[in-house]
N, C-alpha and C positions, 0 to 999 in steps of 0.2 A: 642914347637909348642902348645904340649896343655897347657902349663902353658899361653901361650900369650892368647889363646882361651879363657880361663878361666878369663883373664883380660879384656880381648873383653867383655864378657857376665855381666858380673858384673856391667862395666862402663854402657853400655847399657839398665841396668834396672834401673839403678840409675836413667841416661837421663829419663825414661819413667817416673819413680816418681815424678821425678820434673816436667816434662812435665804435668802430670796428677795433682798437688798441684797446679799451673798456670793456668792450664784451670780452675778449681774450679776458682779461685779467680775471675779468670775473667767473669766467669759466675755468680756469686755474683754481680760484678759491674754493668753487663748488667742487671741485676733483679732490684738491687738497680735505676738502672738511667729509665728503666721503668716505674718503679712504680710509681718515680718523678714525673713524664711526666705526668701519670695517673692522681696524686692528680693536679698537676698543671691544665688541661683540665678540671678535674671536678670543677675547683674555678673556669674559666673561666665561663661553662655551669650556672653554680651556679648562679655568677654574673648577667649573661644575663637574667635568669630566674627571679630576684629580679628586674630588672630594668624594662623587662616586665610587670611584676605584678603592679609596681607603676604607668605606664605609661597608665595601663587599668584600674585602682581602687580608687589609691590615692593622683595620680600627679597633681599638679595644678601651674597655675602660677604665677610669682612675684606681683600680684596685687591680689592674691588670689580666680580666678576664675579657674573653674576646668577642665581639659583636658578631652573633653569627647570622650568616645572613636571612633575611626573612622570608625566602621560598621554603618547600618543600629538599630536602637532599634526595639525589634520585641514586640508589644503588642497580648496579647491573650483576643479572644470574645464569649460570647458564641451564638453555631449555634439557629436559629431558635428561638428568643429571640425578636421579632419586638415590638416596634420602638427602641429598646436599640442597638440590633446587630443582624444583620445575611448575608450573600450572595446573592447578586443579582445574575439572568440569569446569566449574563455575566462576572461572579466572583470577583464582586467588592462590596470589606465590607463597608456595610450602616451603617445607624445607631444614634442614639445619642450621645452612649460613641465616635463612632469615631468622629464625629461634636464636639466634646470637646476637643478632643487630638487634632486632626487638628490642632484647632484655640492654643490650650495652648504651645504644645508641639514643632509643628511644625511653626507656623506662630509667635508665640511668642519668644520661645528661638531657632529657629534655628536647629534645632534637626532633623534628615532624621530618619522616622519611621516608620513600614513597620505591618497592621493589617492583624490579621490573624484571621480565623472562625476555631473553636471545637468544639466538645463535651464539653459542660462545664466541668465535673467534667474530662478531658482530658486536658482541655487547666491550669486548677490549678493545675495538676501532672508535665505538663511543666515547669512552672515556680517556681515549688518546687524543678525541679530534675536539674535546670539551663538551659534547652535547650530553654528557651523564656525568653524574661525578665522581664515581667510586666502584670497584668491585673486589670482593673478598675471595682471595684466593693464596697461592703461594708464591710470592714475588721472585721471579725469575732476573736476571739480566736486563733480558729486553724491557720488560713491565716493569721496572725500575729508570729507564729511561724516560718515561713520562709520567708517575706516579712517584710519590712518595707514601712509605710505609707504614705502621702503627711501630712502635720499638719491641714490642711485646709480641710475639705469635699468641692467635686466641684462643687457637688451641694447635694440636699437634696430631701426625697422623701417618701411620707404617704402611707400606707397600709390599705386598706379597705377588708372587706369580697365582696364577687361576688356568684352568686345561678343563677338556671334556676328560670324561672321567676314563674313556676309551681309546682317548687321544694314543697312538704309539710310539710317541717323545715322553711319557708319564715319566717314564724310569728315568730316561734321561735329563727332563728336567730339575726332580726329585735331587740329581745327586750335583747341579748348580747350587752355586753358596753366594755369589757377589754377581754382579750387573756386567762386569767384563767377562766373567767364563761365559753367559749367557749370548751374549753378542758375539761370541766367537764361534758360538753352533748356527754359520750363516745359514744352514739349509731350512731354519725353523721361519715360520709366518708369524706375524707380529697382528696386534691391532690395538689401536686405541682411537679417542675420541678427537675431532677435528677442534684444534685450537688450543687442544691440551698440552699448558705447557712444557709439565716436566717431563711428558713423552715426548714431546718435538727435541725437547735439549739432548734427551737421553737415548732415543730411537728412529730419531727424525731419518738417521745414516742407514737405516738397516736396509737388506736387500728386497725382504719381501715381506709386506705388509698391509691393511687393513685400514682405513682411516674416517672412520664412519660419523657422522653428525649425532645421531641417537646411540649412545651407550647401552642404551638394552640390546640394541640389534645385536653390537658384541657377542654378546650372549648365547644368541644363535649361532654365531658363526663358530665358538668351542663349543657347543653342545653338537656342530655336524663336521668337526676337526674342521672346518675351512679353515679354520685360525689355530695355531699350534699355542699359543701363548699372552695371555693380557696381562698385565703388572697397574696393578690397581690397589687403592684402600680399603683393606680391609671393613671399616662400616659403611660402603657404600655397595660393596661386594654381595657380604654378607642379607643387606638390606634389599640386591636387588633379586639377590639368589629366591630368599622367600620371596617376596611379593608375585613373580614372575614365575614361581613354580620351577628354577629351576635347582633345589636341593638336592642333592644327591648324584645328577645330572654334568654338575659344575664342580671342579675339587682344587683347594687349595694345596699349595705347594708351601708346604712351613717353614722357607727358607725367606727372611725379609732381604728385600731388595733395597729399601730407602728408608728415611725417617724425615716429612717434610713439618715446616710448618706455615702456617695458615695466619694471615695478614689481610688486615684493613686497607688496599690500596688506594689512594686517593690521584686522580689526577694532575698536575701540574696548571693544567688550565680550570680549576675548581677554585669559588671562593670558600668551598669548605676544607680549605687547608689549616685554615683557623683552627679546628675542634682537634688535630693532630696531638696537640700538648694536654688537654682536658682529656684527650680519652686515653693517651698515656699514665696520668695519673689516675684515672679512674682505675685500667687494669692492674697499674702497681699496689695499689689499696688493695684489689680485689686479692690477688697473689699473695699480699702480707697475711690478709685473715681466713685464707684459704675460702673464700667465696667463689673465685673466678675453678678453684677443682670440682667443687660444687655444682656450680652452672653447666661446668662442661660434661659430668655426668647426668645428671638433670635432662640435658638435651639430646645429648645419643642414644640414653638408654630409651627415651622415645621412638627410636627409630630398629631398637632390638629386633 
C-alpha cells in the first residue's frame, strides 16, 4: 500500500511537470501570436496614416492637378488695419486683402475660404504654429522661414513718411530723401504698428518709439506731435486719413521711403500648399491679359 502510494505520488508530479512545460509553451505561442497581431495592426495604422498624409499634401491627379483638400482654407488679417483688413459691426471681415482673395482664390480657382481678424503679431503665430493657413502680407525674412510665397506679388505698394501738420521736424523731414538719412536724425519719435513687419526690419533699432496694436491710435499720436514720424502706405494712409477725419490734420512727406510688395503666404505646416502652383498660373494669365491691373484697380479705388 505504501509502495503503490509512493508510485501514485511520483506519477503525479511527473503529470504536474509536464503539465507545467505545456503551459509554458503555450503561453509563449499566445505572446508570440499577440505580438503578430500587434505589428500587423500597427502596418495597417501605418498605412492609413501615409495615405492620409498624401491625400492632404501631396495627392494630385492623373492630369496633374492637385487634390485640394476638403475643409475650408482659413486665411489670417490683421485687426484694425483699414482699408487692408479689419471687422465690421456685424463681424464681417472687410478689406482689401479680403477683395483679392475673394476674387483670386475663391472666384478664380474655386477654393471655399474662410477670413479671420487678429492681433497681428497673433494671427503670424497661427500660421507658424499650423493652426491657420495662410496670411497675405509682405514676406519678410523671418515669415519666409515658415511660409512659402505666391512667385507673383498681388499687388504692389509705396511708403511715404506722414507728421502732424504742426509737427516742428516738418521742414526737416521734408528735406529726408532715403530711410538711412532718416534714421540718422536719432532725436525724432517713430511709431508703427505691433507686428508690422517691415517696420520691425526697418525701425525695430530706433531709439524712440511708439509701437501701438491699433494703427488708428497712430494717428493721434501725430495729430498731438507725441510721434514725430509714421512711414506707412500710401492707400491705407490716405484711406484712414478720411475715414477718421483726419484730412488736413495729417500731411504727407513726398519723399517715398520703400516700394514693397504683397504675397500670398502660406504656411509650411498647411495642406494648402498644393494651390501654390494653380495660383501662380492663375496670376501669370491674369498679368498676360492685363486682368490682374484691372482687379488691382477695381479694388483700391473702392477704398478712395
Amino acid at each position: 500500500m505504501g509502495s503503490q502510494h509512493t508510485h501514485c505520488h511520483c506519477q503525479w508530479s511527473e503529470q504536474v511537470k509536464q503539465g507545467s512545460s505545456g503551459g509554458g509553451s503555450l503561453k509563449r505561442a499566445l505572446l508570440k501570436r499577440t505580438m503578430l497581431k500587434k505589428v500587423q495592426l500597427f502596418s495597417v495604422f501605418a498605412f492609413l496614416a501615409l495615405i492620409t498624409l498624401q491625400t492632404t499634401t501631396t495627392a494630385y491627379a492623373k492630369d496633374g492637378t492637385p487634390h485640394y483638400p476638403g475643409r475650408a482654407m482659413s486665411i489670417a488679417f490683421a485687426d484694425n488695419y483699414p482699408p487692408f483688413s479689419w471687422q465690421s459691426d456685424d463681424n464681417e471681415v472687410k478689406g482689401i486683402l479680403r477683395d483679392f482673395l475673394h476674387e483670386l482664390l475663391e472666384n478664380r480657382m474655386g477654393l471655399k475660404v474662410e477670413f479671420h481678424i487678429y492681433p497681428w503679431a497673433r494671427g503670424q503665430k497661427l500660421v507658424k504654429d499650423g493652426l491657420a493657413d495662410a496670411f497675405f502680407t509682405i514676406p519678410n525674412a523671418d515669415r519666409l522661414t515658415y511660409t512659402k510665397a505666391s512667385k507673383l506679388p498681388i499687388f504692389t505698394s509705396d511708403y511715404y513718411m506722414y507728421t502732424g501738420k504742426n509737427n516742428p521736424n516738418l521742414e526737416l523731414l521734408k528735406g529726408l530723401h532715403t530711410l538711412q538719412e532718416l534714421k540718422e536724425q536719432k532725436q525724432l519719435t517713430h511709431a508703427y504698428i505691433v507686428g508690422g513687419g517691415w517696420h520691425g526690419v526697418h525701425l525695430g533699432d530706433v531709439a524712440h518709439k511708439w509701437v501701438e496694436q491699433d494703427s488708428k491710435r497712430i494717428l493721434m499720436l501725430l495729430e498731438l506731435n507725441r510721434a514725430d514720424v509714421y512711414i506707412e502706405q500710401r492707400p491705407l494712409m490716405n484711406y484712414q486719413m478720411k475715414l477718421l477725419g483726419y484730412k488736413g490734420e495729417i500731411v504727407e512727406v513726398p519723399n517715398m521711403m520703400d516700394v514693397t510688395n504683397w504675397h500670398l503666404c502660406i504656411g509650411d505646416k498647411s495642406p494648402f500648399l498644393v494651390i501654390l502652383p494653380e495660383l501662380d498660373r492663375t496670376m501669370a494669365e491674369m498679368t498676360e491679359n492685363k486682368e490682374l491691373d484691372t482687379l488691382r484697380e477695381e479694388v483700391f479705388s473702392s477704398y478712395r
